[in-house]
C-alpha positions in Angstrom: -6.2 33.9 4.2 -3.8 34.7 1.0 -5.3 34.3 -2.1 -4.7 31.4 -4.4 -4.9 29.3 -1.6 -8.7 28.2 -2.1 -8.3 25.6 -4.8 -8.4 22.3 -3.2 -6.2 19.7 -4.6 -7.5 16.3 -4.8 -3.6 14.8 -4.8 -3.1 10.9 -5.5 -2.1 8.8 -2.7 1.6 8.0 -2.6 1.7 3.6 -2.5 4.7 1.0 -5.1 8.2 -2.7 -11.8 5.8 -4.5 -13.4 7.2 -3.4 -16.7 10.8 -2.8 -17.7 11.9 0.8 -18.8 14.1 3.3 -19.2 14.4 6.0 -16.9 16.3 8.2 -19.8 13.1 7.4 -21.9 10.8 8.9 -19.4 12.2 11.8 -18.4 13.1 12.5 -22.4 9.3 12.1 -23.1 8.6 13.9 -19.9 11.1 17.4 -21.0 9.2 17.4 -24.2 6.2 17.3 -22.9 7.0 19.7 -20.5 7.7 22.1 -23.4 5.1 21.8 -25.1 2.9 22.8 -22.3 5.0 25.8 -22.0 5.1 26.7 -25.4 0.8 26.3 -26.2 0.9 28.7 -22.5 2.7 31.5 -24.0 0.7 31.1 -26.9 -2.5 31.8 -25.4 -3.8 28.6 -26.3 -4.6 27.3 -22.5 -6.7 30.2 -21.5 -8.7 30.8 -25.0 -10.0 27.5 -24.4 -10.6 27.7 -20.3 -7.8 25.8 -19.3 -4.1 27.0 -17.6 -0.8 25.5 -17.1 0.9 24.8 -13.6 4.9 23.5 -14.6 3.9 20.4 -16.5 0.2 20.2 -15.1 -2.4 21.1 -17.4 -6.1 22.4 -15.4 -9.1 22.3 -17.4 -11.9 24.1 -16.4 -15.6 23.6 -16.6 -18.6 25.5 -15.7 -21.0 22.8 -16.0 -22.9 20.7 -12.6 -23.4 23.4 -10.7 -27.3 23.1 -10.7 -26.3 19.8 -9.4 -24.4 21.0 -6.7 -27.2 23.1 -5.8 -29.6 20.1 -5.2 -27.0 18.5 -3.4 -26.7 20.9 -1.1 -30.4 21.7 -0.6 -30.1 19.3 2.7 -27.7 21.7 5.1 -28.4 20.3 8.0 -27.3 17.0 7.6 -24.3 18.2 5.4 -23.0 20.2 8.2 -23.8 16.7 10.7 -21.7 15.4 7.9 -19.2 18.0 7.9 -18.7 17.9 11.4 -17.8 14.3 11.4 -15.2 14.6 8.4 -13.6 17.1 10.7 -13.2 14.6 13.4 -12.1 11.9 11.3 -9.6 14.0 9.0 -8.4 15.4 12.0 -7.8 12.2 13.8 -6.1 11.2 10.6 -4.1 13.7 10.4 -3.0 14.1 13.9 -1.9 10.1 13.3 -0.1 10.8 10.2 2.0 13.8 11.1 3.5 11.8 14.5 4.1 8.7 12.1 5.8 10.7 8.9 7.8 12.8 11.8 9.1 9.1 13.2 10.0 8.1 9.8 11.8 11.4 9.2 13.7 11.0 12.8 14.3 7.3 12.0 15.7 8.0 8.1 18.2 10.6 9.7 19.3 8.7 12.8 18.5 5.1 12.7 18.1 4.4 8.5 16.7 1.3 7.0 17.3 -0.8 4.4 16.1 0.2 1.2 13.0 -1.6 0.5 10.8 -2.3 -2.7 8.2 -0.3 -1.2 10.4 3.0 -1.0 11.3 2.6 -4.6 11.4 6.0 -6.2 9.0 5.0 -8.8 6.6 3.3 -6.2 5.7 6.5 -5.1 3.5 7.3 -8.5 0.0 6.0 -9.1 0.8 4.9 -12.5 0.2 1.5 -13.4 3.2 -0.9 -14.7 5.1 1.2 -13.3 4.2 1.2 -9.9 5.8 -2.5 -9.2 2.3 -2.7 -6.2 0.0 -1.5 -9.5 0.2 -4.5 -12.1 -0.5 -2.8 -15.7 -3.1 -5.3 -16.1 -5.2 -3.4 -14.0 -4.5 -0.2 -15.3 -8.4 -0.1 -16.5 -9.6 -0.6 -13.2 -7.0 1.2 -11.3 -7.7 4.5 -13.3 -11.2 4.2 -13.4 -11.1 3.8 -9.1 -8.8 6.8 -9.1 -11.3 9.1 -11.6 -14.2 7.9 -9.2 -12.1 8.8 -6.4 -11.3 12.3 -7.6 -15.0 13.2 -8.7 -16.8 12.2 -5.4 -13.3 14.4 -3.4 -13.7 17.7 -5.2 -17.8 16.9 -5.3 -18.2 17.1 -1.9 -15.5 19.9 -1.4 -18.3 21.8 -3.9 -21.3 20.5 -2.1 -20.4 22.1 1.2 -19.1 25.2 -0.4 -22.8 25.7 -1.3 -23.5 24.4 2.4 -21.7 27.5 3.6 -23.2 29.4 1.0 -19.9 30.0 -1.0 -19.7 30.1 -4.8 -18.4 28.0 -7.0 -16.2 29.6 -9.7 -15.0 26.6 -11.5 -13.9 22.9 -11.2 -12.1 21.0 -13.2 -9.1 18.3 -13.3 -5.7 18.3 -13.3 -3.7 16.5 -16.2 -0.2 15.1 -16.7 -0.8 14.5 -20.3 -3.5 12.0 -20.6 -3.0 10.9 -16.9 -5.3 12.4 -14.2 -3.4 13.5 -11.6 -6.0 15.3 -9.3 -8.7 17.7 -9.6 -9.8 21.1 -8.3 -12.6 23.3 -7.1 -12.0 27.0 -7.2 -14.4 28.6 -4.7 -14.7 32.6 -4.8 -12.4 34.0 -2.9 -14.5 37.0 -0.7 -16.9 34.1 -0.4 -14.0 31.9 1.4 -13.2 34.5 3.6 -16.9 35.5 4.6 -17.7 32.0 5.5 -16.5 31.1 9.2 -14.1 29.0 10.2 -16.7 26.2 11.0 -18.4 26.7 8.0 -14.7 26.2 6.1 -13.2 23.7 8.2 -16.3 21.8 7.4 -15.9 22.2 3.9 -11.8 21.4 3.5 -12.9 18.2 5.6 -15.6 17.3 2.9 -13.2 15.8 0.3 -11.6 13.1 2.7 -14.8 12.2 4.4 -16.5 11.5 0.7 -13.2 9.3 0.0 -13.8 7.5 3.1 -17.2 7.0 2.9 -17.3 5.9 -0.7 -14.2 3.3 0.5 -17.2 1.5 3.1 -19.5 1.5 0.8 -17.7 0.2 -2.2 -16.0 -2.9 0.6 -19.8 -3.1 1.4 -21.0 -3.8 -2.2 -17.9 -6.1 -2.5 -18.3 -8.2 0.3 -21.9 -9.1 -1.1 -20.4 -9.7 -4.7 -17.7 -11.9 -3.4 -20.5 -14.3 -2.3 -21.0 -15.4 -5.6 -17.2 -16.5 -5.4 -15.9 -19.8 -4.5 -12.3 -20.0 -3.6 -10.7 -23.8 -4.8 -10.0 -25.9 -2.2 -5.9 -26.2 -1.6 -2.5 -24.3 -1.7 -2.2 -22.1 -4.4 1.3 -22.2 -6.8 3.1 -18.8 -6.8 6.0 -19.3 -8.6 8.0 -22.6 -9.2 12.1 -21.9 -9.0 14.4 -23.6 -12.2 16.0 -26.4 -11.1 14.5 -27.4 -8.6 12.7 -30.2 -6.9 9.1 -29.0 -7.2 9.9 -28.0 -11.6 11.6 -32.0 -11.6 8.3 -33.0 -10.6 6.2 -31.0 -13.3 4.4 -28.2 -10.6 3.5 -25.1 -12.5 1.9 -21.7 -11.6 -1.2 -22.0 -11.1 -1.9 -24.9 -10.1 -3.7 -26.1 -6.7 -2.1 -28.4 -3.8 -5.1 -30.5 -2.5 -3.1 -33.6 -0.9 0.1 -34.9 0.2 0.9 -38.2 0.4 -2.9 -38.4 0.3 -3.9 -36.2 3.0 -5.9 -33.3 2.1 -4.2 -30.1 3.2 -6.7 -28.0 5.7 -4.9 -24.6 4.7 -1.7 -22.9 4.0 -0.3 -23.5 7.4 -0.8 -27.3 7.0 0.6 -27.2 3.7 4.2 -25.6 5.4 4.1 -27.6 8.5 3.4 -30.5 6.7 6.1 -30.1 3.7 8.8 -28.6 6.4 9.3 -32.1 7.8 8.4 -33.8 4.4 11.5 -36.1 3.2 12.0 -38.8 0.7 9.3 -39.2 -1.9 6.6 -37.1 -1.4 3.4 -37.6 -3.5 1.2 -34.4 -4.0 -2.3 -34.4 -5.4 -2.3 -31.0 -7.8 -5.2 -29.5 -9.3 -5.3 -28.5 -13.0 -7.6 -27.4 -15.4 -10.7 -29.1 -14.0 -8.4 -32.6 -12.5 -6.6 -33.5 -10.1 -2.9 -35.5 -10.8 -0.4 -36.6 -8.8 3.1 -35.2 -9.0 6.0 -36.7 -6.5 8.6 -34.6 -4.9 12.3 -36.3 -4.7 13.3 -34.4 -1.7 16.7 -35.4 0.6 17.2 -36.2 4.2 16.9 -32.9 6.2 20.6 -32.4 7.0 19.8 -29.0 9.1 18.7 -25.5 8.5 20.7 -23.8 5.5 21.2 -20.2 6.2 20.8 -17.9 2.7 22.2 -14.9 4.5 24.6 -13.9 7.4 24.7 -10.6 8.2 28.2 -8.9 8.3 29.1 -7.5 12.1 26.4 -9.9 13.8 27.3 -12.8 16.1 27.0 -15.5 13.3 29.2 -14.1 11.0 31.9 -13.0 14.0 31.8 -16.8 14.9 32.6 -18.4 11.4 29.2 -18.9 10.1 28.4 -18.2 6.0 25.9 -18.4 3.8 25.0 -22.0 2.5 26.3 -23.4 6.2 23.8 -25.9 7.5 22.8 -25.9 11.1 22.6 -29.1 12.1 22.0 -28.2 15.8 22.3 -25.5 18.6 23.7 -25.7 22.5 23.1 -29.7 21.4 19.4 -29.2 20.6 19.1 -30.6 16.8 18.1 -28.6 14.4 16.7 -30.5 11.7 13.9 -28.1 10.5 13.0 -24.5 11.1 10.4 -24.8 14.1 13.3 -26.9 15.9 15.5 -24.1 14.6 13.1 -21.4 16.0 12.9 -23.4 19.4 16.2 -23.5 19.6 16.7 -20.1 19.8 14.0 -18.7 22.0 14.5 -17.5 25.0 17.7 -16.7 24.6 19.1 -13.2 25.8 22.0 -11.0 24.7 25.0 -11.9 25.8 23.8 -15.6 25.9 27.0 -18.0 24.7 25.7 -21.2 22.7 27.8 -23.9 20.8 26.4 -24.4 16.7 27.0 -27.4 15.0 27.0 -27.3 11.5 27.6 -28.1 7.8 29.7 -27.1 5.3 30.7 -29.0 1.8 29.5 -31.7 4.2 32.1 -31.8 6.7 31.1 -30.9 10.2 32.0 -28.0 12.4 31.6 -26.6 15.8 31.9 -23.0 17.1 30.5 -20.7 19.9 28.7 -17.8 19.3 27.7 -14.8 21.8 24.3 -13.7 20.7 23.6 -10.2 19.8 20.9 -7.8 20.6 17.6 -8.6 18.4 16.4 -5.4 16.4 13.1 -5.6 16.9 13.6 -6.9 21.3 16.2 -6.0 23.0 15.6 -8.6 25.6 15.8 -11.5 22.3 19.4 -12.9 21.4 19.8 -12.2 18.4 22.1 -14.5 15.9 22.1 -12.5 12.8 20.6 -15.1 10.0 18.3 -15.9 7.2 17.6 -19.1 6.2 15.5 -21.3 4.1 12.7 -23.0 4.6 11.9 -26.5 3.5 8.6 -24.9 1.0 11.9 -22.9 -0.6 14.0 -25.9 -0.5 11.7 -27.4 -3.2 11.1 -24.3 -5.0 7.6 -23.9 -4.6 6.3 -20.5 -3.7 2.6 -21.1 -1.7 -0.4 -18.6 -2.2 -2.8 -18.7 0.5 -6.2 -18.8 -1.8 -7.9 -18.5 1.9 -6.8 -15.9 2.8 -7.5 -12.8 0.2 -10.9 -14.5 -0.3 -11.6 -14.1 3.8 -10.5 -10.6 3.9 -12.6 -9.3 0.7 -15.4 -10.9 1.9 -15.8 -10.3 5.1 -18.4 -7.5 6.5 -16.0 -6.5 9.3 -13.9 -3.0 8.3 -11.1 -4.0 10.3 -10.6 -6.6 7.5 -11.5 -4.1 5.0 -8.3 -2.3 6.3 -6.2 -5.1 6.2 -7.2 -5.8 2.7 -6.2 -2.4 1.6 -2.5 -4.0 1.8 -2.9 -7.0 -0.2 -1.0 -5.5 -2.9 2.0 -5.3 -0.3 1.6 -8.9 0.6 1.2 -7.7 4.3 -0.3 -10.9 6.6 -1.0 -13.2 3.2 -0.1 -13.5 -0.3 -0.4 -10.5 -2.5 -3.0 -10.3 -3.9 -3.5 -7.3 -7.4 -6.9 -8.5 -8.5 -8.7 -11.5 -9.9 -6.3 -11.9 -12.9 -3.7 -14.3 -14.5 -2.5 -17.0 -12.3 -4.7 -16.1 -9.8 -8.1 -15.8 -11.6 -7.2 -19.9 -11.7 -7.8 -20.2 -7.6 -10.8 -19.2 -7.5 -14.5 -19.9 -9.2 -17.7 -18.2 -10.0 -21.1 -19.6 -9.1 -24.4 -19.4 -9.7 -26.1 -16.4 -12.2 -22.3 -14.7 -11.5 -20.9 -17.6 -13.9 -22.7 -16.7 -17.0 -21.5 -12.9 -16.9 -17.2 -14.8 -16.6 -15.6 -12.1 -17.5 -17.4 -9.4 -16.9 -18.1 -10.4 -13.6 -14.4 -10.5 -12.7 -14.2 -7.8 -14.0 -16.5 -5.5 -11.8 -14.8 -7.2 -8.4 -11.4 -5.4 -9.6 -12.8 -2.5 -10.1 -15.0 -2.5 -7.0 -11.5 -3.3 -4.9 -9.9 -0.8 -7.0 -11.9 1.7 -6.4 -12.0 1.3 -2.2 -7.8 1.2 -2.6 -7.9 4.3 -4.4 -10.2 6.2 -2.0 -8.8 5.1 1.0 -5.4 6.2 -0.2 -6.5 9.1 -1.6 -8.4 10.1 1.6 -5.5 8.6 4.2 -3.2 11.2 1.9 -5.1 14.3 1.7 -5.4 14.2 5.8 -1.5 14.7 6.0 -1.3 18.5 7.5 0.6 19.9 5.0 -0.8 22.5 2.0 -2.0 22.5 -0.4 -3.7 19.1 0.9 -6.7 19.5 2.9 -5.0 18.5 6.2 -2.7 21.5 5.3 -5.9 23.6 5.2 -7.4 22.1 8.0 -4.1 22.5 10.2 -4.5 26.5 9.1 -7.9 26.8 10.2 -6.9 25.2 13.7 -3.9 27.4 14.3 -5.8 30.4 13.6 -8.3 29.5 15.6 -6.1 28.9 18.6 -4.1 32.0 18.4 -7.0 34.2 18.1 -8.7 32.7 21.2 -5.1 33.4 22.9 -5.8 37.0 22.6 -2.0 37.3 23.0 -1.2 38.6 19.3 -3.0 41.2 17.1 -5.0 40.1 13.7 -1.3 40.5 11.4 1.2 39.3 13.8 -1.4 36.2 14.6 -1.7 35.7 10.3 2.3 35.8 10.5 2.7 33.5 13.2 0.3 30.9 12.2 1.7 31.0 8.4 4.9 30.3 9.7 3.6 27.3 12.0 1.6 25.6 9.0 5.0 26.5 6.5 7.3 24.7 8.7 4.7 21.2 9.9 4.2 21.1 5.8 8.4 21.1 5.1 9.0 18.5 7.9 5.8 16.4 6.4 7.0 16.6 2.3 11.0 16.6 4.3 9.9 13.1 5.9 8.8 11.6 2.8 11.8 12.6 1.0 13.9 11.3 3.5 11.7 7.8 3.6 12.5 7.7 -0.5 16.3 9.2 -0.5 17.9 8.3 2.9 17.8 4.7 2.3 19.8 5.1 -0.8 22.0 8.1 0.4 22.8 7.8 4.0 
């Protein structure tokens, strides 16, 4: 194994503008920084004080905890157990994520989507404010989780080193000015290459299965801590559009849903079935600052579904259809609201000819349209529309209070995974901690009151800190260097070649160099391609 290629990198996990900026700005503040790293490197001033400069990366060194590490380590046979079952799950990970980053490569080359918020250049960064997923009000909490994260990764890369009875030169972190951007072991280098390939697998696997563990433990701890939390009974208010029916009727964000028309809501479904068919004056019972009030929606007769896009090139559009158009019915089957909408078209294939009926500046029209192929079914007609839904009609974005509070506290890790995505707003409202608007849907009880703040507080960070591990951990598995999946992938190809018996020790080092070289360019090629293609192709 080449040296240099024993210092582990703890790398953050790639995730996704809360703030507005410059990008001129940045990458002016970033040159000089740049420079001055270059210029205090040539002075000398990096190694007199421990410390060394990669590009615009800055490693500081430290000599200190490794006593520590040495009690760690004291219990070997359950750290190799341990080590053994990182292995399995980093290599299960990583055997996932290379298959998924090489479909997204093939798909960005030969069948490119959209650009989405999520492939956002800077939604790529861990860097709060920025990130458009990574709110700057929780920049506390976010950088706190991703410093825990880093310390228990390159801990227990150190703890099996001494495991396998390798030494520990030095550890340290990796800065981007004041921004920690990952952090290192440096294990010596004949001690690397004495240990056996066990013995080093187990260790390269150490750092992902401490990020993983500490992301159970830390949704463990948080599920018992969200006990103390009460979620408000009621629809939650996202965001309220200008000029609308739902700001005529004084809704604000914030504020809680409980009734309409007297009724209390049982959930965020009711609250969209019941206000898709809603018409006329609608009275809703809102909850604000401790009372409840009644506000009245002025909504008009439901004159069909109003489409807010048609697709150029789909069937819609080829028949006459346009945006604003309302679609009063389909093959004679009104449409008056989007489930009749939604019936309206299922079932029908490709190829399947239907008459639309609809609006336009209020005069009526009919035309025929031959369904296209659905993207996601092939066997699904497909008629190349968005439309709007009655809830957007009035201008009133919901937030399901249920259903972040059901997925943090829950005991079952299959929910824990799920809630790893409420900043994406995948199957519920997003969700970026218990802060502004939101901190309003929810309420603390018992001895968890008196500490308020503080108490809110330690749930971010506690949610925070599981993200960040998980990411970090899902990350590092990819097998591509200098990650730990890339070491791991090394280890394995070795391994397999020399069993072979087909090549001699250099030819075999040659041949698996090249192997692990070319899976790490597709890997980093892929998520170029997810970033760039989008945009370029």
């Amino acid at each position: 194994m080449p040296a240099g290629e024993n210092r582990f990198v703890a790398a953050p996990a790639f995730s996704s503008q809360m703030i507005e900026f410059r990008w001129s700005y940045v990458l002016i503040a970033f040159l000089l920084y740049w420079i001055a790293v270059v210029a205090l490197d040539n002075r000398g001033f990096w190694e007199r004080h421990d410390m060394s400069a990669v590009g615009p990366m800055v490693m500081i060194r430290t000599f200190r905890g490794k006593q520590l590490l040495e009690r760690l380590a004291e219990p070997k046979r359950f750290w190799r157990v341990y080590g053994n079952i990182g292995v399995a799950i980093a290599g299960l990970v990583g055997a996932v994520s290379f298959f998924f980053l090489l479909q997204i490569g093939y798909m960005s080359i030969f069948d490119t989507p959209p650009a989405t918020d999520i492939t956002e250049p800077q939604n790529v960064l861990v860097v709060p404010g920025l990130n458009e997923f990574l709110p700057l009000s929780m920049a506390p909490e976010i950088i706190l989780g991703l410093l825990i994260g880093i310390v228990v990764h390159e801990g227990g890369h150190g703890v099996l080193c001494r495991v396998e009875d390798i030494e520990v030169d030095s550890m340290g972190a990796v800065m981007l000015a004041v921004l920690p951007m990952g952090a290192f072991v440096e294990p010596d280098e004949e001690g690397v290459e004495e240990a056996d390939s066990g013995g080093r697998t187990r260790m390269f696997a150490a750092g992902v299965m401490a990020n993983f563990v500490v992301t159970l433990v830390v949704f463990l701890a948080l599920a018992t801590a969200m006990g103390a939390v009460s979620p408000v009974d009621g629809v939650g208010v996202q965001l309220v559009q200008p000029d609308t029916a739902g700001e005529e009727a004084g809704i604000q964000q914030g504020d809680v849903i409980q009734t309409i028309d007297g009724e209390t809501l049982q959930g965020f479904d009711d609250y969209l079935d019941r206000i898709e068919n809603a018409s006329g004056e609608v009275v809703l019972g809102v909850y604000r600052d401790g009372e409840v009030t009644e506000r009245t929606l002025y909504l008009d007769e439901s004159e069909g579904v109003r489409l807010s896009v048609v697709q150029q090139g789909e069937a819609a559009y080829e028949a006459g259809l346009r945006e604003d158009d309302a679609v009063t019915s389909i093959d004679g089957e009104p449409t008056s609201n989007v489930p009749a909408f939604q019936s309206a078209l299922s079932g029908l294939r490709p190829g399947d000819e239907v008459s639309v009926t609809y609006l336009r500046d209020d005069v009526e029209h009919e035309t025929s349209v031959t369904l296209g192929e659905h993207p996601a079914d092939s066997e699904q007609g497909f008629l190349g529309v968005n439309f709007l839904t009655r809830s957007e009609e009035v201008g009133v974005t919901p937030y399901d209070i249920e259903g972040p509070y059901s997925l943090l506290a829950s005991y079952d890790p299959r929910d824990w995974v799920v809630g790893i995505f409420l900043p994406l707003g995948i199957m519920t409202s997003q969700f970026f901690g218990f802060d502004g608007f939101v901190l309003g849907f929810y309420e603390l009880t018992g001895a968890a009151a008196a500490l308020g703040g503080a108490y809110w507080f330690a749930l971010n960070l506690m949610y925070w800190t599981a993200w960040v591990n998980f990411n970090l951990g899902l990350f590092n598995c990819i097998p591509a260097l200098p990650l730990d999946g890339g070491h791991l992938l090394r280890e394995a190809s070795d391994r397999a070649i020399a069993a072979s018996g087909a090549l001699e020790e250099a030819a075999a080092d040659r041949v698996s160099d090249a192997f692990v070289v070319t899976v790490t360019l597709v890997m980093f090629g892929s998520m170029v391609l997810m970033i760039a293609a989008p945009r370029l192709l």
